[in-house]
C-alpha positions as a printed Julia matrix, in Angstrom:
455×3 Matrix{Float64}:
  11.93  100.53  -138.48
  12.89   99.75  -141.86
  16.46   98.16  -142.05
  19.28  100.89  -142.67
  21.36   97.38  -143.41
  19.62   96.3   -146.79
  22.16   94.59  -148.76
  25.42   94.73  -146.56
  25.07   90.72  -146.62
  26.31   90.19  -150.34
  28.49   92.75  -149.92
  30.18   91.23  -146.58
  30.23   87.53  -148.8
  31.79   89.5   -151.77
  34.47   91.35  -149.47
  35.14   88.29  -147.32
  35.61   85.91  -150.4
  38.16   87.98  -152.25
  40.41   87.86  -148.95
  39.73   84.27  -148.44
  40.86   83.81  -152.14
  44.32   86.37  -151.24
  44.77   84.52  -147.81
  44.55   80.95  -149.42
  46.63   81.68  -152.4
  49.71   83.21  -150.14
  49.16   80.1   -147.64
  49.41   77.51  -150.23
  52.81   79.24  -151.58
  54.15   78.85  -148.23
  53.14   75.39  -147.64
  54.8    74.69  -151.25
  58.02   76.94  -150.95
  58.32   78.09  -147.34
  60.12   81.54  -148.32
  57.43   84.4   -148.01
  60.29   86.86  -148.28
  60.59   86.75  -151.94
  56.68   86.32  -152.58
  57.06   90.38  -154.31
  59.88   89.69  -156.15
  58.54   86.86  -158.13
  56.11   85.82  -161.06
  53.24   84.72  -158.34
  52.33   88.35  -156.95
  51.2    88.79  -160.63
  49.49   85.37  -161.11
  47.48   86.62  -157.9
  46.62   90.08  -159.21
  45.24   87.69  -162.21
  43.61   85.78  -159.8
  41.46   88.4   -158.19
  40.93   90.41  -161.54
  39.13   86.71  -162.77
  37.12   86.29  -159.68
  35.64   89.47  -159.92
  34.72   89.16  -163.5
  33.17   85.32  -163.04
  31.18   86.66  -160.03
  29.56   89.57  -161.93
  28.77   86.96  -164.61
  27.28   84.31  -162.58
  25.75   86.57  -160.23
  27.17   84.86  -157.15
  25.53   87.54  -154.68
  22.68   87.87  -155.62
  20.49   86.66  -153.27
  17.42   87.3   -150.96
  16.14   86.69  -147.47
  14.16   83.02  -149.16
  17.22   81.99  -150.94
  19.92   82.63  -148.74
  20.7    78.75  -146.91
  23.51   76.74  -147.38
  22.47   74.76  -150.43
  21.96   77.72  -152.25
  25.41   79.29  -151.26
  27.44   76.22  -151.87
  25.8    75.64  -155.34
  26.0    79.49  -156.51
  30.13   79.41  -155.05
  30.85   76.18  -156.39
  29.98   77.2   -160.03
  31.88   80.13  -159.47
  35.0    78.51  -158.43
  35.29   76.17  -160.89
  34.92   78.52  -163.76
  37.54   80.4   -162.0
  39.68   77.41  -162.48
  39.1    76.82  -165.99
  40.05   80.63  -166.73
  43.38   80.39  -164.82
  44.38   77.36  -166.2
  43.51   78.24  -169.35
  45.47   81.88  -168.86
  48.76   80.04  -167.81
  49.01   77.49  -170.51
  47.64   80.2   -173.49
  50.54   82.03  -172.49
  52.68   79.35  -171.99
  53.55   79.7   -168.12
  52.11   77.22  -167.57
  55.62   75.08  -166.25
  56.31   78.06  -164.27
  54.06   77.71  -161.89
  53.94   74.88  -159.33
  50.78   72.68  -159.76
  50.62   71.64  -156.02
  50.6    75.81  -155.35
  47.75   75.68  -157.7
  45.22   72.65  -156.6
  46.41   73.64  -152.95
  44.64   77.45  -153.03
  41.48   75.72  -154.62
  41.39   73.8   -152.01
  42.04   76.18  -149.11
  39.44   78.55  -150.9
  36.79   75.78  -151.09
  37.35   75.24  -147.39
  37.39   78.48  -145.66
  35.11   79.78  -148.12
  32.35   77.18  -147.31
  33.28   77.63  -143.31
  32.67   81.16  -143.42
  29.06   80.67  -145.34
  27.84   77.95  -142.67
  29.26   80.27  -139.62
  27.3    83.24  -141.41
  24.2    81.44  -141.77
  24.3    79.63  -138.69
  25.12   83.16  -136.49
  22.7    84.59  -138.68
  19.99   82.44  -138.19
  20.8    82.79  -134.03
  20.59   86.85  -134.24
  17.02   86.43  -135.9
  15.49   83.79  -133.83
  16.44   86.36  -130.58
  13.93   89.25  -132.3
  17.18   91.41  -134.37
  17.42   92.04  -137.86
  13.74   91.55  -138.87
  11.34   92.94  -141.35
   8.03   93.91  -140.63
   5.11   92.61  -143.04
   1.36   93.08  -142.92
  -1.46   91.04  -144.79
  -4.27   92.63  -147.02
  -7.11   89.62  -146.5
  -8.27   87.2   -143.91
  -8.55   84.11  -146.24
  -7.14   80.7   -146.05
  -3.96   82.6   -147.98
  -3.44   85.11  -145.63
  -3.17   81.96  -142.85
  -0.85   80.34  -144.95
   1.55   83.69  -145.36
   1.01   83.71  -141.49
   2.05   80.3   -141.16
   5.03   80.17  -143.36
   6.86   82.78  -141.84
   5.8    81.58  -137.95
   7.47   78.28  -138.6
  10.43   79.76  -140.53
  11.4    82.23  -137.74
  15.16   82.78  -138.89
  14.0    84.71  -141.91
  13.35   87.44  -139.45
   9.87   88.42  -140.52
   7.78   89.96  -137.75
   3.59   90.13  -138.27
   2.15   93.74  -137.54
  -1.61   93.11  -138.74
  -3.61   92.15  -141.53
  -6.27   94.35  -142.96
  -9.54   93.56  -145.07
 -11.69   95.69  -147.26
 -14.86   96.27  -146.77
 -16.19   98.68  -149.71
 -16.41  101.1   -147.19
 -14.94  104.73  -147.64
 -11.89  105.5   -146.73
 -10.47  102.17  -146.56
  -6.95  102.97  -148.02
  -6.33  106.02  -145.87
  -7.1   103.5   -142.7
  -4.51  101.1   -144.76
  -2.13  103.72  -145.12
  -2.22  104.72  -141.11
  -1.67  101.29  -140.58
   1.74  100.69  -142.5
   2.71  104.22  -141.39
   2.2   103.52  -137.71
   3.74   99.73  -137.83
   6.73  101.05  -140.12
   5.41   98.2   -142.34
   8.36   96.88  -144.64
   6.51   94.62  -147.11
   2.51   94.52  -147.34
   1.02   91.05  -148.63
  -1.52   91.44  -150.76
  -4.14   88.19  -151.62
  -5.59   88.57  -154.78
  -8.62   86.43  -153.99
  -9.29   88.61  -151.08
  -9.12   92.14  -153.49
 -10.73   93.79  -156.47
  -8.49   95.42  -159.64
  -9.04   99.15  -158.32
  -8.32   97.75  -154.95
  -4.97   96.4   -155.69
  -4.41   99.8   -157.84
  -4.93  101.71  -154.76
  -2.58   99.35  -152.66
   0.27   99.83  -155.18
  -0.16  103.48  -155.27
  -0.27  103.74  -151.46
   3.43  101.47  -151.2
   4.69  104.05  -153.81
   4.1   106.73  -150.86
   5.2   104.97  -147.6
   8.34  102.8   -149.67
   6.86   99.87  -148.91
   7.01   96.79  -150.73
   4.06   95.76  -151.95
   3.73   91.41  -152.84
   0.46   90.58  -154.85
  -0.16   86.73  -153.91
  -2.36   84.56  -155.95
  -4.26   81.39  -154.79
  -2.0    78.8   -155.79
  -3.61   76.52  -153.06
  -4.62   74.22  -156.08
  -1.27   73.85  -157.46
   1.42   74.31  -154.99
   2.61   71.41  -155.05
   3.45   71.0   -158.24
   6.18   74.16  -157.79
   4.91   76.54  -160.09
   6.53   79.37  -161.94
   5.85   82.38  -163.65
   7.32   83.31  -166.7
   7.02   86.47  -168.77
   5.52   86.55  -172.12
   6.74   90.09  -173.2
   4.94   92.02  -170.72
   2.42   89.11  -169.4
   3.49   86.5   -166.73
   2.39   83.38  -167.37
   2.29   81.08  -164.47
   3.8    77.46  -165.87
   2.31   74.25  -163.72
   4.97   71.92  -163.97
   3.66   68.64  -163.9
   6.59   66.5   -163.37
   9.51   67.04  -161.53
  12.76   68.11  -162.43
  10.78   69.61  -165.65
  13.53   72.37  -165.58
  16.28   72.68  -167.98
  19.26   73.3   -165.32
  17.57   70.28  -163.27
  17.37   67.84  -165.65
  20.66   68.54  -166.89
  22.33   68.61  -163.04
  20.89   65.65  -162.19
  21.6    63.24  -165.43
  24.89   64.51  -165.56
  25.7    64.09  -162.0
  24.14   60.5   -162.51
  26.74   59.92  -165.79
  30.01   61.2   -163.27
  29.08   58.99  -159.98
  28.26   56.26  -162.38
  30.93   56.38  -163.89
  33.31   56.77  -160.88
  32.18   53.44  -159.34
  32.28   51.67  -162.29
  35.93   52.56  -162.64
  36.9    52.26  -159.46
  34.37   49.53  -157.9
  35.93   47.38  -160.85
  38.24   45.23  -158.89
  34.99   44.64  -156.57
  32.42   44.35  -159.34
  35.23   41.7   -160.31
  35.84   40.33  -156.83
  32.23   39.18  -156.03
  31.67   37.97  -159.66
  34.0    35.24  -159.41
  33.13   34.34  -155.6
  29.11   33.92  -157.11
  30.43   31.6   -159.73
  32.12   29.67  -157.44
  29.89   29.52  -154.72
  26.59   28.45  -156.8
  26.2    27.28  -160.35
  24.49   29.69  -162.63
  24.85   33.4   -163.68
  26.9    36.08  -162.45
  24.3    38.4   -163.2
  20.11   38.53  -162.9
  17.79   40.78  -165.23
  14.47   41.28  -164.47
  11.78   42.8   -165.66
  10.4    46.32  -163.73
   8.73   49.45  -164.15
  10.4    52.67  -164.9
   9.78   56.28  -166.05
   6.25   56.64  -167.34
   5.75   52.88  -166.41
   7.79   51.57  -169.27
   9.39   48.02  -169.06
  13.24   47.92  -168.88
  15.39   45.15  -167.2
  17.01   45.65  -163.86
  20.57   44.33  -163.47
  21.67   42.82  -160.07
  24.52   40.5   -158.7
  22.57   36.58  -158.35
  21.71   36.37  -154.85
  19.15   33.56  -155.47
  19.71   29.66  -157.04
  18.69   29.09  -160.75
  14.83   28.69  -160.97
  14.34   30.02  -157.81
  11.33   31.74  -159.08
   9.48   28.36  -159.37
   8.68   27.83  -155.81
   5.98   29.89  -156.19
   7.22   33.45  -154.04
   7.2    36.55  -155.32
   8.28   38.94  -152.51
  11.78   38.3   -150.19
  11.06   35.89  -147.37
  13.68   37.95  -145.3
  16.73   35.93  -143.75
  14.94   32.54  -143.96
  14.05   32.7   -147.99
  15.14   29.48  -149.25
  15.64   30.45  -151.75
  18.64   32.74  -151.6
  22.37   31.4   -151.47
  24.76   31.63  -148.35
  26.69   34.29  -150.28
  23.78   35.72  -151.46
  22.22   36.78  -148.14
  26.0    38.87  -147.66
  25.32   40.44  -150.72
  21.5    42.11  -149.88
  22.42   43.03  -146.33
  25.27   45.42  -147.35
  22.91   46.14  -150.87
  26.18   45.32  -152.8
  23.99   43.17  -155.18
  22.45   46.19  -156.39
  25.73   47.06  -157.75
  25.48   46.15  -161.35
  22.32   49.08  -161.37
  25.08   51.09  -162.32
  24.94   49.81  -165.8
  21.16   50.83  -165.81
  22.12   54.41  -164.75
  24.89   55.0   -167.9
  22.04   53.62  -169.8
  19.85   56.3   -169.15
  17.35   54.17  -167.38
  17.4    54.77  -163.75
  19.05   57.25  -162.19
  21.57   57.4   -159.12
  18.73   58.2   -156.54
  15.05   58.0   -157.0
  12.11   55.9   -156.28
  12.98   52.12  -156.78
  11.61   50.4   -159.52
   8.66   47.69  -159.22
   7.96   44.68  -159.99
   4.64   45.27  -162.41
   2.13   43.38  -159.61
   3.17   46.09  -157.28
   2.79   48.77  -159.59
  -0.67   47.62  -160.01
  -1.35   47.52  -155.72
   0.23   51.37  -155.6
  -2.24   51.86  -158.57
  -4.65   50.93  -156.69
  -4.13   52.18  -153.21
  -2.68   55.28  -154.15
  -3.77   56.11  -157.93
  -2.45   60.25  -157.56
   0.78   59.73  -155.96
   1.71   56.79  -157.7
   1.67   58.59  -161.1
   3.39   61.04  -159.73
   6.23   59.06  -158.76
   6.14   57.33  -162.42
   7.37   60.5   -163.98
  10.89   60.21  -162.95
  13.47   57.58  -163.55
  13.47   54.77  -160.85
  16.66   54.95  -158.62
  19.35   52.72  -157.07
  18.6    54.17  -153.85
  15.72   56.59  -152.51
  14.8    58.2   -148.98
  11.58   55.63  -148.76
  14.25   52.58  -149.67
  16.88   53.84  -146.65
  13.79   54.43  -144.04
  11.43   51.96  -145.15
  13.71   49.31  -146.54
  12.22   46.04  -148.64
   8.42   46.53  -149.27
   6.44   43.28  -148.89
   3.24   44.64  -148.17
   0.56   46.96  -149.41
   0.68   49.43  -145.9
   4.81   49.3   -146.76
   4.55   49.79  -150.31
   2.05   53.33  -149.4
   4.86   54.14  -146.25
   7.8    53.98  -148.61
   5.41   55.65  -151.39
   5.4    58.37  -148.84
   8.52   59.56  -148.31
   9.68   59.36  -152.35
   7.2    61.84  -152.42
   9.31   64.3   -150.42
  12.3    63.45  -152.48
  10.37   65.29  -155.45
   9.18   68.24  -153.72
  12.9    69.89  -154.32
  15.73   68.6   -156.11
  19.43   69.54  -155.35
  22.88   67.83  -155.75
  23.48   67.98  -151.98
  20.46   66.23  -151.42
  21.68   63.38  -153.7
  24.98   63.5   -151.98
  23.41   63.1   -148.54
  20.91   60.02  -149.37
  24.13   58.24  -151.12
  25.83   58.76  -147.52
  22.92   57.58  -145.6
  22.62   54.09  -148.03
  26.37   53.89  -147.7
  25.8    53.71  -143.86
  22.78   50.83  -144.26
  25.61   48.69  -146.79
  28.42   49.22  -143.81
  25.67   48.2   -141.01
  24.26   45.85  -143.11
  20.63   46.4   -142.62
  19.91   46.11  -146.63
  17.48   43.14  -147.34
């Protein structure tokens, strides 16, 4: 049965957000003045009439609800609500002190709603999804879809949706042609009897006048009709289509984060962390400075040389774990605790990773970023080079990191079957790229610096 509730989601998040927003503004004036009594005879009832009149115009701007089956998770939600909220900040604040109200109003009121809004707004979103995602897996709220072709795509449209069962997509048959007559009137019984929803068509599987016909035929039953190419060559390189006034174009990207918006997220939320810790890690960065000077003679701080983005040379900055000329004994990789040549203080420093510190400085540079693959030495660039010649580049066309999801599973590579493992899991890391995936690799390294498992 085709779903008589098409669309009532955004609509529910829409409805449900501009209470939240009422609900959090009138709780934060009571936690601030305690009095709701004279809440209607004051200058706030028309601050909040501002308030929703704002929202409503930043969501129809940024498009905050707009959203499908595929892109509705909690990623998605948070990123799409947070850059709606904080434009809604900037035009408040900018409305109260343009017309010079700004004193009026209490600023604990203020941060207080944000903050209530931010809250309940993000609770309601994960109890949507998650109760959501329950009512699908138990057979409700599902779409029915059939598949034109019996290739390799149509098992991989099969596939996707069997392992991704809280989309609520139901299979109700595939069909191939045969250039036989009467093959799109057998078609049509098919979707008419199954109450098909959306019919997948492969394009390797069809002809022109084939695909023509199938269009034709949705037009008449209201189904949706989805016309999938073989990207099976170049999946995973995330490709989009782009349209060149009335041609799509289908853009390969070759690197990751090739995007505009991605770049731009992730080197600016590499700038604001960086710059966070260095403010604030200061008395620390200052702390363990003067604790390696006293402890051993040399340098505060080590540079060496490593490979980063595109395999250029830059120097890596790190606290001095090691004694002056430790590199003439002849090692190249860590020995693990019983490397001579590391200092007593030194060995504190790697196992909570708070020698990698200084890296910091490399990020504000513009040379490494916050969290990526880590940066080799060049003699085990040349091993991955080796070993793994595809995957390596591919890793070379980002910016090394201070921390990474093969450094936090993996930990110090010494070998070549280590160096491949840890290879391995970077590569997830640039399959997708989000600011809440940053955020939860940063968590997970802060845990292996508290447990001290860092080598």
């Amino acid at each position: 049965m085709k779903s008589r509730y098409a669309g009532l989601l955004p609509k529910i998040h829409l409805w449900t957000d501009l209470v939240l927003l009422n609900l959090s503004f009138l709780s934060a004036y009571l936690f601030r003045f305690g009095h709701p009594a004279d809440i209607m005879d004051n200058q706030y009832i028309n601050l909040l009439l501002v308030a929703n009149l704002v929202w409503i115009f930043t969501i129809h701007i940024f498009k905050t609800y707009l959203f499908t089956r595929l892109s509705y998770h909690f990623n998605i939600q948070l990123t799409n609500f947070v850059k709606a909220l904080v434009v809604h900040a900037a035009f408040m604040m900018a409305f109260l002190y343009l017309t010079q109200k700004g004193e009026d109003y209490s600023r604990i009121q203020f941060l207080a709603t944000y903050g209530l809004y931010f809250a309940s707004a993000m609770a309601s979103r994960a109890v949507a999804i998650m109760v959501l995602k329950m009512y699908r897996q138990a057979g409700y709220n599902f779409n029915r879809y059939a598949i034109v072709g019996t290739g390799n795509v149509a098992s991989l449209i099969r596939d996707f949706y069997k392992d991704r069962k809280e989309l609520g997509y139901r299979f109700c048959g595939s069909f191939e042609f045969k250039n036989r007559g009467n093959e799109l009137n057998s078609l049509e019984n098919l979707i008419r009897t199954e109450q098909v929803d959306y019919l997948y068509c492969c394009l390797s599987d069809m002809t022109d006048e084939q695909v023509q016909g199938v269009i034709k035929l949705g037009e008449r039953q209201k189904t949706q009709v989805r016309l999938v190419p073989d990207f099976r060559g170049f999946m995973t390189n995330r490709a989009t289509i782009e349209y060149h006034d009335m041609y799509p174009i289908i853009q390969v990207n070759t690197k990751p984060f090739s995007s505009f918006n991605e770049q731009t997220m992730k080197r600016s939320f590499d700038l604001i962390f960086s710059s966070i810790v260095m403010i604030l890690g200061a008395p620390v960065f200052l702390l363990i400075a003067a604790i390696i000077k006293v402890a051993s003679p040399g340098p505060v701080f080590f540079k060496q040389k490593r490979s980063g983005q595109w395999g250029q040379i830059f120097e890596i900055y790190k606290f001095r774990s090691m004694y002056v000329d430790a590199d003439k004994m002849g090692l190249k990789h860590s020995q693990g605790d019983n490397d001579p040549r590391i200092t007593p203080i030194g060995r504190i420093l790697r196992k909570s990773r708070l020698d990698e510190l200084p890296q910091f400085l490399n990020v504000l540079k513009g040379e490494m970023s916050v969290v990526g693959p880590r940066p080799l030495y060049k003699y085990d660039v040349d091993m991955l080079m080796e070993a793994e010649p595809h995957d390596f580049q591919r890793l070379l066309t980002v910016k090394p990191g201070i921390t990474s999801i093969g450094q936090i599973n993996v930990g110090y590579a010494d070998t070549v079957a280590k160096n491949v493992e840890r290879l391995k899991y970077d590569l997830q890391y640039l399959k997708s790229y989000s600011v809440m995936d940053d955020v939860s690799l940063i968590f997970k390294t802060v845990q292996v610096m508290v447990l001290g498992r860092g080598q």
